[in-house]
N, C-alpha and C positions, 0 to 999 in steps of 0.2 A: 505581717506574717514573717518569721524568722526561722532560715533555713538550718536547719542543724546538720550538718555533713560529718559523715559516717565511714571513714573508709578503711577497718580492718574490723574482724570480727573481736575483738580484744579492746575495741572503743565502745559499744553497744553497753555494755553496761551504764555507764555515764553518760551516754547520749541519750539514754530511755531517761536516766534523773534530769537531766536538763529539760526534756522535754516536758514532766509532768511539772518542773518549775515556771513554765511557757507558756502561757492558757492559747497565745495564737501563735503556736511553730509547727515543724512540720520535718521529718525525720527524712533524709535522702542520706542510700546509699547504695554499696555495690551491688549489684543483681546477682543472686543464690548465693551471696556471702552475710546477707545481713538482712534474719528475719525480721520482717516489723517493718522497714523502711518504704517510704510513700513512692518515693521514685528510685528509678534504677539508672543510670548512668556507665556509659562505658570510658568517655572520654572527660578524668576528670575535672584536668583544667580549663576547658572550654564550657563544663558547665558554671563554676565557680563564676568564670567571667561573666558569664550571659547572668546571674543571680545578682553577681553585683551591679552591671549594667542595669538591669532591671529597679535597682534601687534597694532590694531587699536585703534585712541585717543578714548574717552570717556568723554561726556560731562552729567553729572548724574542730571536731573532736580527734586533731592530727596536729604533729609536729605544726610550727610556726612558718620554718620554711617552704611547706607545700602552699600556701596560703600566698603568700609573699610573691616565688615565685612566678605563680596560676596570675595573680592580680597587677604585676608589675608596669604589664602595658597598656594599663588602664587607670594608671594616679596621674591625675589631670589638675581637678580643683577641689580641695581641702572640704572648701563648704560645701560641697556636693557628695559626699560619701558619703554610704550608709557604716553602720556599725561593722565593725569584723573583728573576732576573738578566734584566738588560739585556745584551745582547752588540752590540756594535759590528759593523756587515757586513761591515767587514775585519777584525773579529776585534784589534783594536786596544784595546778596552778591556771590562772584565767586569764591572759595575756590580752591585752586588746592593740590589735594594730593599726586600723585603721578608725577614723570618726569615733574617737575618743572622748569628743567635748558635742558629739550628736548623739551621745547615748552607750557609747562602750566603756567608758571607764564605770559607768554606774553599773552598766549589768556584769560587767566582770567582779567589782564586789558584791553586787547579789549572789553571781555564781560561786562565788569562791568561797564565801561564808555559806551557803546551803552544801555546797561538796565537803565543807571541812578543809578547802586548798587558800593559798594567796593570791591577794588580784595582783598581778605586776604592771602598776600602774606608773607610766614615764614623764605625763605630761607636766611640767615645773609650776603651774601653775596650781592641780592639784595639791601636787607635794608639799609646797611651802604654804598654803592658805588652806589646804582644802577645800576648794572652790574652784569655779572655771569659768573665769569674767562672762565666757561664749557661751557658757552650757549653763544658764539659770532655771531656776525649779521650770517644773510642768507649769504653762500659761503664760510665764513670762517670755516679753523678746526685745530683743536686740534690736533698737532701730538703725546701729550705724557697726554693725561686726568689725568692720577695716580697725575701727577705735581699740578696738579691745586687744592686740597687740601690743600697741602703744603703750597703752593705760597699764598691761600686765607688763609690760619691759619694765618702767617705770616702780613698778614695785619690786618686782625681783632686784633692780640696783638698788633698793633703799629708797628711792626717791620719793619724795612726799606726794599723796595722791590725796584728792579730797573727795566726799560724800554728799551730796548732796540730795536727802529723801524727802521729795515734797510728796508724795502718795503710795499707802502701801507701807510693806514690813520689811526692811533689808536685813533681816536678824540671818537668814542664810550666809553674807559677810561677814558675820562675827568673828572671822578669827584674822579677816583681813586688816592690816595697820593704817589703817588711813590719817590725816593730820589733817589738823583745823584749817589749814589753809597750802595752797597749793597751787600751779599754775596744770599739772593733769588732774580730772576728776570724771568725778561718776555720778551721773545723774538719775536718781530713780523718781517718774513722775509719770501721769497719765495725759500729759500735753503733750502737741504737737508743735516739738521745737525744732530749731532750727542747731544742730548738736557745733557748738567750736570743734576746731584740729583735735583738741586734747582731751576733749568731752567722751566719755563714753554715755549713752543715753540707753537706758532700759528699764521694760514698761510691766509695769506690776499687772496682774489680771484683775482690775478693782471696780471695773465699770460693766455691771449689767443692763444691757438693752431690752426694755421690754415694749412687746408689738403686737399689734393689732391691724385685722386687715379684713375685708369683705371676701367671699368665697370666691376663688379664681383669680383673686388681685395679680395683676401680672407682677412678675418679680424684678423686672426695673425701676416700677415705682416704689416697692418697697425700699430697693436698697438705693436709690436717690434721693428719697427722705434719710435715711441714716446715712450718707455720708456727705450730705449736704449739712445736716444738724450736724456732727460732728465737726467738720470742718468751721462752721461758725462760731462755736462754742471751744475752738481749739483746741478738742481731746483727741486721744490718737485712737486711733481703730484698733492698734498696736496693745492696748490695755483692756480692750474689750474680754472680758470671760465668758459671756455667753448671750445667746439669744435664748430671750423666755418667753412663754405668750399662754394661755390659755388651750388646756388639753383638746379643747375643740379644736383644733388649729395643728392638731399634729400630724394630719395629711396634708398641710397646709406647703405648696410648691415654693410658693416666694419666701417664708418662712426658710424654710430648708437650705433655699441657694441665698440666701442673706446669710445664713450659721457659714454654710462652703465656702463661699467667698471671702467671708474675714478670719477661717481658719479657727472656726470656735462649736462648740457643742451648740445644738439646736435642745431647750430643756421645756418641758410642760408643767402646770399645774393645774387641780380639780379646780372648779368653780368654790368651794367649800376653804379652800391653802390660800385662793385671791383673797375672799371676804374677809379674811382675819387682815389682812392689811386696809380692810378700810379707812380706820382712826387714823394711819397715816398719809393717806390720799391727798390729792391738792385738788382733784377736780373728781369727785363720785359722782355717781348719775346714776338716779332709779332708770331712765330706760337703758342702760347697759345691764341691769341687776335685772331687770323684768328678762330682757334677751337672752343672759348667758348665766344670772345666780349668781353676779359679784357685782359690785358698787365702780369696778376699773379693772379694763385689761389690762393695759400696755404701763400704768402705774404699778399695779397692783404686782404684775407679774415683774418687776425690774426689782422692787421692793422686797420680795421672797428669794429671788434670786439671791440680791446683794447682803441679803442676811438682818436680822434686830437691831443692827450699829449703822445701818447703812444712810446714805443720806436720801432724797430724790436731787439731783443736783437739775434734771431738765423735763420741766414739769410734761403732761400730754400734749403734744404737737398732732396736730392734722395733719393731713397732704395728701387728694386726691382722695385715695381709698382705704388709706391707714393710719394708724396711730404710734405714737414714738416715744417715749420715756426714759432717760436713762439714770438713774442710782451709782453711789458710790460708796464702795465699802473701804470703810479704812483698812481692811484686810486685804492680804489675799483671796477670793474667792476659788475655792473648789467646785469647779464648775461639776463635774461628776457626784459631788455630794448631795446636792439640791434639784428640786422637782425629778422627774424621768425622762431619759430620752423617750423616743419612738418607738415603739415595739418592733421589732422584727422575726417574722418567720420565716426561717428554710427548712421549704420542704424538700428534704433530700433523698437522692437513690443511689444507697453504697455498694449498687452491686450484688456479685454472689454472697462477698464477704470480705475476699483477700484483699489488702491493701493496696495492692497492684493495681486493682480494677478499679479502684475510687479514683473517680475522675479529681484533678485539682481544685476546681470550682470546689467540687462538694468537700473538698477536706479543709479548703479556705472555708468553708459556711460551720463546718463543726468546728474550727479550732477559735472561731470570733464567737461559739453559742456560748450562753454560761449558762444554760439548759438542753437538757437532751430530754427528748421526749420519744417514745419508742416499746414496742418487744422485748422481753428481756433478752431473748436472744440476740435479737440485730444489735442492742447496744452492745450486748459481749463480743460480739463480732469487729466493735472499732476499736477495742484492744486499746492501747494505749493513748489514742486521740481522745478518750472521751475521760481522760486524768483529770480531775481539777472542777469538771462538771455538775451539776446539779442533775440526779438521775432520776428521769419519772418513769417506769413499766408498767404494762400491764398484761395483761394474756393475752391467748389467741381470742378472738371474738367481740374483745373492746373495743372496734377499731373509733365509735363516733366517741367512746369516752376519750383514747388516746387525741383524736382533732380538738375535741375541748378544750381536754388541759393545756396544749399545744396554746391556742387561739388566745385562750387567758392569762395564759404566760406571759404572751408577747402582747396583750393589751394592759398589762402591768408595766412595762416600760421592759422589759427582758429580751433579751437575744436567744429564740430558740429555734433548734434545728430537730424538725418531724422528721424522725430517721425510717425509713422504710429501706427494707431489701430489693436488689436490682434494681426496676427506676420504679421513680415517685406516682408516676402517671399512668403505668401498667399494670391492673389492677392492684393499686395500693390509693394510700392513704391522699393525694390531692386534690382528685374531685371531691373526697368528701367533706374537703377544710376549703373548698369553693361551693359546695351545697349547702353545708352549716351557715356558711355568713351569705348564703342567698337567700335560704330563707328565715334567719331571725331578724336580719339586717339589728343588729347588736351596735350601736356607734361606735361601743371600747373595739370591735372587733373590725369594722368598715375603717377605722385611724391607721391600722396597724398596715406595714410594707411586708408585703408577702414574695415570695420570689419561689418558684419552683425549679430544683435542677435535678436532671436527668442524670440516671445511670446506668450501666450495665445491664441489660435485662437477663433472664431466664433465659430466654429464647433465643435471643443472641449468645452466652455463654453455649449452651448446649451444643447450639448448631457448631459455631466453632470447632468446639472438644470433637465435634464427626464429624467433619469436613465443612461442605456446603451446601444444609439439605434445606433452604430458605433462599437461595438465591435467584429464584423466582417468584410470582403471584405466591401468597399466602395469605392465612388469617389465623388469629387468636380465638379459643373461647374455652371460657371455664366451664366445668362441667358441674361445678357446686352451683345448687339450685335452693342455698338459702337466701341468694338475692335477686334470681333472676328463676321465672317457674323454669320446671322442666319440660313443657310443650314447646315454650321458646327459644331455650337450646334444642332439643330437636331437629326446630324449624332450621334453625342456623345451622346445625349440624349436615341435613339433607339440603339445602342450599351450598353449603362447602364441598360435599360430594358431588352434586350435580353440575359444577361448577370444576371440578378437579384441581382444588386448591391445597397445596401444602398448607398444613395442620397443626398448629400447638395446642395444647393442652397445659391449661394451668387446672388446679385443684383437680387432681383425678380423680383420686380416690382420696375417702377419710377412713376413721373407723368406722362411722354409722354411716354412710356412702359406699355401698359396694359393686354394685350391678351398673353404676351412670358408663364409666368406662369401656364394658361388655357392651353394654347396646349402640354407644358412640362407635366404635369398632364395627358390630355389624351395619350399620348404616352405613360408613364407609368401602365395608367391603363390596355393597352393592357397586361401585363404580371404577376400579379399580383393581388389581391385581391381589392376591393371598398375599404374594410374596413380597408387596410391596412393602419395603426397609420399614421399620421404626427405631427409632432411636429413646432410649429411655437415659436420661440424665440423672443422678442422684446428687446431692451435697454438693455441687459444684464450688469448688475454690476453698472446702472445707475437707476436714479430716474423713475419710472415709469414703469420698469421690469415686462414682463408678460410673461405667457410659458402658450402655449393653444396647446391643443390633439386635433385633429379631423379625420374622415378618410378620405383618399384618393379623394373619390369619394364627397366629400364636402368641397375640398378645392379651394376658387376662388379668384383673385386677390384683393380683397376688404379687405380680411385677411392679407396682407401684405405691408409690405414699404421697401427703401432702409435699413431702419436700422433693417430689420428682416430678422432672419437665418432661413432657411426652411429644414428641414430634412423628406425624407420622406424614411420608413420602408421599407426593402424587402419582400419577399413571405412569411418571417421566423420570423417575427417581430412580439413580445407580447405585449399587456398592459397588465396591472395589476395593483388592488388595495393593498397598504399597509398605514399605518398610518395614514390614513384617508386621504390621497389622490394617485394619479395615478400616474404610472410610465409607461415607456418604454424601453424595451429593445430588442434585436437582437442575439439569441443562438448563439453559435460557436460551438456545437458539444458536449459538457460536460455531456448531459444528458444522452449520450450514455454508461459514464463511472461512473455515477451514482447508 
């Protein structure tokens, strides 16, 4: 996630384009100065700090000196900084100040070529090679960083540097001068060497792992087989591009923390992507084919990974409860290009609407989706986070069609976020994307990481907006009886009353629902007061927001719509004037100790 920091209303233009350039950022800025922005800050340089401390890039749409001076007592250690750029207000120029060779000099010419500005790029390494010994393509790394100083001093004086590519493509060097022979050099290879003083060593991403394992295998046996095989076969982990394995296997734990661990994608394939690599197999087996509809896992899937050129360089090893394979592509591997990750779904709750109220989690889960799935309104609703997005709607009343497409999305290998208003688990969409996969029990759908996060509810905004008319016993219930009869609300209904519990109201009224309200109403008048407060909330956090007090005994369905929250007071419930206007609230007893 990269923060985009926003601090006059004359930067907002350019910090909105950044941000639809950004598929995972996240807009912060002044509070009531700058509509749109995620978070609101008052202290700016203390947040700056705590963003960088945190580790997160930083994309500063202000002067260079705010930045500078905010971070100053906090440059410590080189390798350890996240990205940080100065952007120009008109987007004019993309300055990268900090971790230049961990990702800012690149996004400053991304940025700067999509604005139309220059990237002011300082680091000498760039400049004269176009290149940054420390900063190699996506996948590659550095096994000995200290070197690369060296190695780059050494060229900048002229001094003869030598190349040395046993694996892999160093065509991103091309425009470095290296000399046939040399006392510094650079070693691109996918062994585990032991690097000289002068050496610099850096590991091309050429070696796919492919694995196989019984259901529940603990994950220290898996990753004891792979870096024990690696260790005896001399390869670095360091060149590793990906783990692969058979789409069965994509809930698979030790799978997963085997990918975390050496810092690489976790990728899948159908049983149907294995079998074409049969011909190249060193060990098939009809009962692997009988069990899973391929001839080889842990081959098969190292083989698909590493690409048509690729070699098997360590045929299927056992161990315990898994299988091990690894392949070598004389390329590069893009490890994102091949099989699919994991699917994931967030189910999210953005609230009433306004940005404000979207908790951070949920605006981290939209800004990593590359699907949104939702209302057409709730997606209008996320404004500028949902730029860049793949957008699925549908109407009111789809709601199992909207969990479908959601579930299939993210059983395709896709990141998607089921967007629902206020939170996900208040009558909205997440029991019903845990009812779907309980009862088809779908395999593509049981793979898939699901995570639910909470929002802002209705009832919680309303109450707010009028004080405290919840801060005691209450309860929830719709009054819409297309999914729930209406003998049943009823019952709940004369149980809430008999009980003297403050009261929400979700779905009060519709257009073909007129009278549920009225009769909800008088049933609770039998236990309570005429005059008892209600509070009617409209559009909350949207355009046209209204909150009307009235009592009990005055409240009729002509007062309400589907997008109004109804709360209505217990026995106990006060109004009161302050600041020149009305409030409401619900004692819990305090007075007593008063």
């Amino acid at each position: 996630m990269t923060a985009i920091l926003v601090l006059t209303a004359a930067a907002v233009p350019t910090a909105r384009r950044i941000r639809a350039l950004l598929p995972e950022s996240e807009l912060h800025g002044l509070a009531g100065r700058v509509g749109g922005a995620d978070v609101a800050f008052a202290d700016t340089a203390a947040h700056i700090r705590a963003l960088f401390a945190a580790g997160t890039p930083i994309v500063g749409v202000c002067a260079a000196g705010i930045l500078i001076r905010a971070l100053a007592p906090l440059l410590a250690d080189k390798r350890a900084e996240p990205p940080v750029l100065a952007v120009a207000v008109d987007g004019s120029a993309a300055v990268p100040l900090l971790g230049g060779h961990h990702g800012a000099n690149a996004l400053a010419r991304d940025l700067a070529a999509a604005l139309g500005g220059r990237a002011a790029i300082t680091t000498a390494g760039d400049l004269a090679f176009g290149a940054a010994l420390d900063e190699p393509p996506p996948g590659w790394r550095v096994a000995n960083p200290d070197a690369a100083k060296t190695v780059a001093a050494a060229l900048l004086a002229g001094q003869p540097v030598r190349l040395e590519v046993e694996a892999g493509d160093a065509g991103w060097l091309g425009q470095v001068p290296f000399a046939a022979d040399a006392e510094a050099s650079m070693r691109v290879t996918d062994r585990a060497v032991a690097a000289e003083d002068t050496e610099l060593v850096l590991h091309p991403p050429v070696l796919a792992l492919g694995v196989g394992c019984e259901r529940g295998t603990p994950a220290d046996a898996l990753d004891t087989l792979v870096r024990d095989t690696l260790a005896a076969e001399a390869l670095s982990p360091g060149a590793v591009a990906c783990v692969a394995s058979l789409d069965l296997k994509a809930d698979e734990a030790a799978v997963h923390a085997l990918a975390a661990g050496l810092g690489v994608p976790a990728r899948f394939f159908t049983p149907e992507e294995l079998e074409r690599e049969t011909p190249r197999l060193q060990n098939p087996s009809d009962i692997v084919f009988r069990e899973t509809g391929c001839h080889g896992v842990a081959e098969g899937a190292s083989l698909a990974a590493a690409g048509p050129k690729a070699a098997l360089i360590v045929p299927k090893l056992k161990g315990g409860r898994c299988t091990l394979a690894v392949a070598r592509s004389p390329a590069p591997i893009d490890a994102n290009a091949v099989g699919r990750a994991r699917g994931r779904l967030f189910v999210v709750g953005i609230g009433p609407g306004a940005a404000h109220w979207r908790t951070p989690e949920v605006g981290a889960a939209v800004a990593a989706a590359t699907d949104l799935v939702g209302y057409g309104l709730y997606l209008d609703l996320l404004g500028e986070a949902a730029a860049g997005k793949a957008r699925h709607e549908s109407g009111l009343g789809a709601e199992a069609e909207r969990a479908r497409m959601a579930l299939d999305l993210a059983a395709q290998g896709r990141t998607v976020a089921l967007v629902c208003s206020g939170d996900a688990g208040i009558y909205a969409l997440a029991t019903l994307v845990f009812e779907l996969m309980d009862r088809e029990r779908r395999p593509d759908w049981l793979r898939i990481s699901v995570a639910v996060m909470p929002g802002v509810s209705a009832l919680q905004t309303a109450a707010a907006r009028a004080g405290a008319p919840v801060n005691h016993d209450f309860c929830t219930i719709s009054l819409s009886d297309l999914l729930t009869p209406w003998p049943t609300i009823e019952r709940r209904l004369q149980a809430a009353a008999a009980a003297d519990f403050v009261v929400c109201f979700y779905n009060p009224v519709s257009q073909r629902r007129r009278d549920q309200l009225a009769r909800a109403r008088d049933i609770l008048l039998g236990g309570r007061p005429p005059e008892t407060p209600v509070i009617l909330a409209r559009q909350l956090g949207r355009p046209g927001e209204a909150v009307e007090i009235v009592p009990l005994a005055e409240l009729t369905p002509e007062k309400a719509d589907m997008l109004t929250m109804v709360i209505v007071g217990n026995s106990e419930t006060r109004r009161m004037t302050a600041g020149q206007r009305e409030w409401v609230y619900t004692p819990r007893g305090y007075g007593k100790k008063l």
